[in-house]
C-alpha positions, 0 to 999 in steps of 0.5 A: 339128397343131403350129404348125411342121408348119402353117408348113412346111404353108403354105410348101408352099401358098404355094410351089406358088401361086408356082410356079403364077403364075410358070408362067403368066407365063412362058407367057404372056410366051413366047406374046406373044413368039412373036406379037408378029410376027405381031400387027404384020404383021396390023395393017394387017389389023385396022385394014381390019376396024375401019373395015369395022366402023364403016361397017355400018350398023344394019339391021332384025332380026325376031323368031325367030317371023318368022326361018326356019331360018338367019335373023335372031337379034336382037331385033325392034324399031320405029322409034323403040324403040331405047332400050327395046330397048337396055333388054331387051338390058341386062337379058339381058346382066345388065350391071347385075350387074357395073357396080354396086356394092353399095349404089350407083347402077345402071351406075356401077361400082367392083364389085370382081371378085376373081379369081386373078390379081389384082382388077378394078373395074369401069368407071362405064358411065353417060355422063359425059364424063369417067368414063364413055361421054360420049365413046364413039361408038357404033363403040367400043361396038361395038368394045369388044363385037365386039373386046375393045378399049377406045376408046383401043384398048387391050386389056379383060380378059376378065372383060368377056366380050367371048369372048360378046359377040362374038356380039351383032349390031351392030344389037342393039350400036347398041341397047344403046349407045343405052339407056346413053347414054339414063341419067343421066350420074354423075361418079364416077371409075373405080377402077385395077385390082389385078392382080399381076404380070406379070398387071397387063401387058395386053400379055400379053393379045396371047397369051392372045387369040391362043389364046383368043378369035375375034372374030364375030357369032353365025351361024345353024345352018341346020339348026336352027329360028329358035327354037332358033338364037334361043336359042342366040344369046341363051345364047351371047351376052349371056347368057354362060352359059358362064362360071360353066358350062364350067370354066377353065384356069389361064390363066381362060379356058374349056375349049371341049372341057367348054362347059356341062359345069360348073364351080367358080366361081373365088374363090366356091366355088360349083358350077355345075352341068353343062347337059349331063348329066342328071345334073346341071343338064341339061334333057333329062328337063325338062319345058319349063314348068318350066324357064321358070318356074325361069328367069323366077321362080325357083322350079318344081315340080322345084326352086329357084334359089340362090346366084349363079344366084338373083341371075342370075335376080333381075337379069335372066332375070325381065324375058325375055320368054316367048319368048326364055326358051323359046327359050333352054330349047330350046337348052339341053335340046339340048346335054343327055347322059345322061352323067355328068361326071368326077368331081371330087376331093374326100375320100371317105368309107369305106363303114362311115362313109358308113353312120355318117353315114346313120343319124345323118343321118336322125335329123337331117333328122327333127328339122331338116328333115321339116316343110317337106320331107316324110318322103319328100323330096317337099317342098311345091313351089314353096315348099319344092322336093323333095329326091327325084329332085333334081339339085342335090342329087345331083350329083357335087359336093356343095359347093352343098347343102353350103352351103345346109345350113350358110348357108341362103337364099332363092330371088330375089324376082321378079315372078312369086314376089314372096314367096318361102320361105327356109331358115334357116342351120344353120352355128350349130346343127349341126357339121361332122359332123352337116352331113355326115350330113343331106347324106348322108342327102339325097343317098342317100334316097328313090331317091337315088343321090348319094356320101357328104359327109365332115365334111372338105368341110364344113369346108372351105366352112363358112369361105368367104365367104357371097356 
């Protein structure tokens, strides 16, 4: 490709990302304007349900072991457990994750979160007066959750996934609130927001909120067992599950027609796969002990974590107690289909090639890879999982082995896994031809039913990021 086709190349790029935005802005300028009377005429509205709000008041919740069909979701506590309580319910919503930067102290934020439209830092949540939640009362914590709004009433971006945590109980607020207020209080200033225009107008959120969000504690499916409709809560809610796997439209919200259908991580090129097709990450053909075990230790006889589920896991689902992790797993085998999901775009190599690659893949998987995954694919689980039968090996998107292959990794060190096995990197060994072969070769081996990888969508992966 000459240097003038590439400019004219780029241009296009550029001109189609432009266009993209604009479009955007304009729909979102046309929906603000289009509700701005409406959010004036409900004002009166809203501020009868925030004081509605302010007033309840913290009330006892049971276990799902104690709830009957339709009751009680949150966790159980005891006089005076509230701080710990706060604490767990942290640790499920995997606040710590997003509220410190790399290398930092815990909850302080300035984590940049780079999304299409612009970058956010996160908030110092510790409870200085000044920088933090000193001032906060717990009202507007539970506003900020239950509302999407700030405590000067101004409205937070959704990559704060108040769309989830809408659902979490007051009483489980009041908790959570409890514990950050309990930690020690750092005076570090929060860093402004880069977002581009006109996404850096947060009045534009009156729009998006109006398609996108419903306020509204969880409730209970009556039909559905207290461990079920528990699980349900805690995926739904804190756990945010939905957001890396349902698939966004241009406007980043989540596509409610494909909840859990999977999706491509934006910005990350990570694929997270579907919790409903079996397929895919659905856990319809599970078996229960192995997804707990997946969930609190990383690792399982069926497979392993990696890239950002490894430090969901790391972070937060290893501290879930048994229970709630098994009610969570019931949930989830529910929503599973046998269904396969639409097939993404990506190139497709002909068959003459698909077989190409297979042979010359089998030559390097014996070379690179049989000692620790067996001739047979069979692995030598937990440590080294299988690669027969694999759902992340097979799925329709074959981005994630795709990166394992070239940048390697290591499953989470847990409690329950404290030295957990790697895979090195092959980026520097193997070219983007010989990558795609041992894909190939993995994907369509020993009862494998997966497509053929081109050199092409190595290529593409081989330059993003690594985290």
């Amino acid at each position: 490709m000459n240097a003038a086709r590439a400019k004219r190349m780029m241009a296009r790029r550029c001109g189609r990302v432009a266009a993209t935005r604009i479009a955007a802005g304009a729909a979102l300028l046309a929906i603000v304007a289009g509700f701005g009377a409406v959010q004036a005429q409900m004002r009166p509205q809203l501020q009868a349900q925030a004081t509605a709000g302010a007033a309840v008041s913290p009330g006892s919740v049971t276990s799902p072991g104690s709830a009957g069909a339709g009751g009680s979701v949150g966790v159980a506590r005891s006089p005076g457990s509230a701080i710990a309580t706060g604490e767990y319910l942290a640790r499920a919503g995997d606040c710590v994750a997003c509220h410190t930067p790399r290398g930092g102290e815990p909850f302080t934020g300035g984590l940049p979160m780079k999304t299409p439209f612009g970058t956010l830092y996160t908030p110092n949540i510790t409870p200085d007066p000044e920088n933090g939640i000193g001032r906060w009362s717990a009202d507007d914590f539970w506003r900020a959750l239950h509302e999407g709004r700030s405590r000067d009433g101004s409205l937070l971006y959704p990559a704060f996934p108040y769309t989830n945590y809408t659902k979490v109980t007051r009483a489980d607020s009041d908790a959570l609130f409890a514990y950050l207020k309990s930690l020690k209080p750092v005076k570090k200033r929060n860093r402004p927001h880069d977002m581009s225009f006109p996404f850096n107008q947060r009045n534009l959120m009156l729009g998006w909120r109006a398609l996108y969000f419903e306020s509204g504690e969880y409730s209970p499916h009556p039909n559905q067992s207290a461990e079920w409709n528990r699980g349900a809560y805690l995926v739904q809610g804190l756990g945010h599950c939905d957001a890396c796997h349902t698939s966004r439209n241009m406007l980043g919200a989540t596509v409610k027609s494909k909840e859990f259908s999977g999706g491509l991580i934006p910005l990350q090129d990570w694929y997270a796969p579907s919790l409903t097709s079996n397929r895919e990450a659905g856990l319809g053909q599970w078996n229960i002990d192995d997804v707990v075990a997946l969930l609190r230790t990383g690792v399982s006889n069926r497979g392993v974590v990696f890239g950002p589920m490894a430090q969901v896991v790391h972070d937060s689902l290893q501290y879930i107690n048994e229970a709630d992790t098994r009610a969570m797993v019931v949930y989830l085998k529910s929503l599973a289909q046998e269904g396969v999901p639409s097939d993404p775009l990506q190139v497709r190599p002909t068959e003459e090639q698909s077989r190409a690659a297979y042979d010359a893949g089998a030559k390097l998987y014996d070379l690179h890879c049989k000692s620790c995954h067996q001739a047979n694919g069979s692995g030598a689980p937990p440590a080294y999982p299988p690669l027969a039968n694999n759902q992340a090996i097979t799925m329709e998107f074959a981005v994630n082995p795709v990166r394992m292959v070239l940048f390697g990794g290591f499953p989470p060190a847990t409690k329950g896994n404290p030295r957990p096995y790697g895979m090195p990197p092959f980026a520097y060994i193997l070219n983007d031809e010989e990558v795609a072969s041992v894909v190939t070769y993995m994907r369509q081996s020993w009862g494998n039913r997966g497509n053929a990888v081109s050199a092409a969508d190595v290529a593409r992966y081989r330059i993003v990021p690594v985290d």
